[in-house]
N, C-alpha and C positions, 0 to 999 in steps of 0.2 A: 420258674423264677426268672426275673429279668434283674437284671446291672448295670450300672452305670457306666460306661465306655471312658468313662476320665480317670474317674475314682474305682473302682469296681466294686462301690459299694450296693448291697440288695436296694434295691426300688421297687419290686413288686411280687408277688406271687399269688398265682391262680391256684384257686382251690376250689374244684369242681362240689365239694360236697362240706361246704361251709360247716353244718350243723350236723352233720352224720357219719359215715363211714362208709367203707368198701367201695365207692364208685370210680368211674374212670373217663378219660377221653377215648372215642370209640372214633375206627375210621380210617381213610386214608390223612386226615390235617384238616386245619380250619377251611374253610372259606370266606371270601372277603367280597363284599360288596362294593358299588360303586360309591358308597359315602366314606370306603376305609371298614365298615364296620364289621368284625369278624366274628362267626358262627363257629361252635365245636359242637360236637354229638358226642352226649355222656350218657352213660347206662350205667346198670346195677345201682348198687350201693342201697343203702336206706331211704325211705319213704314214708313223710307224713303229710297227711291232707289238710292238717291246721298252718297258717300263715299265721308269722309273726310280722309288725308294721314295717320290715327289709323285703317283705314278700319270700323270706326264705323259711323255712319248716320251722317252728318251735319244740321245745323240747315238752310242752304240755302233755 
C-alpha cells in the first residue's frame, strides 16, 4: 500500500493476484531499471489461461 506523505491518505495498492488468490512477492525486492521501471517475482497463487481485455485471467 502506498500514502500520501502530506495527507497520509491510501493512493495505491498492489495486488499481485488481482483475480485470484494465494499468491505472493517472491525474492530478495524489486528490481529497477534504467527507465525507473520496477520488476517483482510472484509465484503460487491461482492460474487461468483465459485473458480477459486487462490481460489479467478471467473468471470464465
Amino acid at each position: 500500500m502506498s500514502y500520501s506523505e502530506t495527507t497520509l491518505a491510501q493512493v495505491g495498492v498492489l495486488n499481485p493476484v488481482p483475480n485470484g488468490n494465494d499468491g505472493g512477492i517472491w525474492g530478495a525486492g524489486p528490481a529497477v531499471d534504467a527507465d525507473g521501471n520496477v520488476y517483482l517475482l510472484t509465484g503460487n497463487g491461482t492460474f487461468d489461461s483465459k485473458l480477459d481485455s486487462s490481460a489479467f485471467p478471467s473468471s470464465c
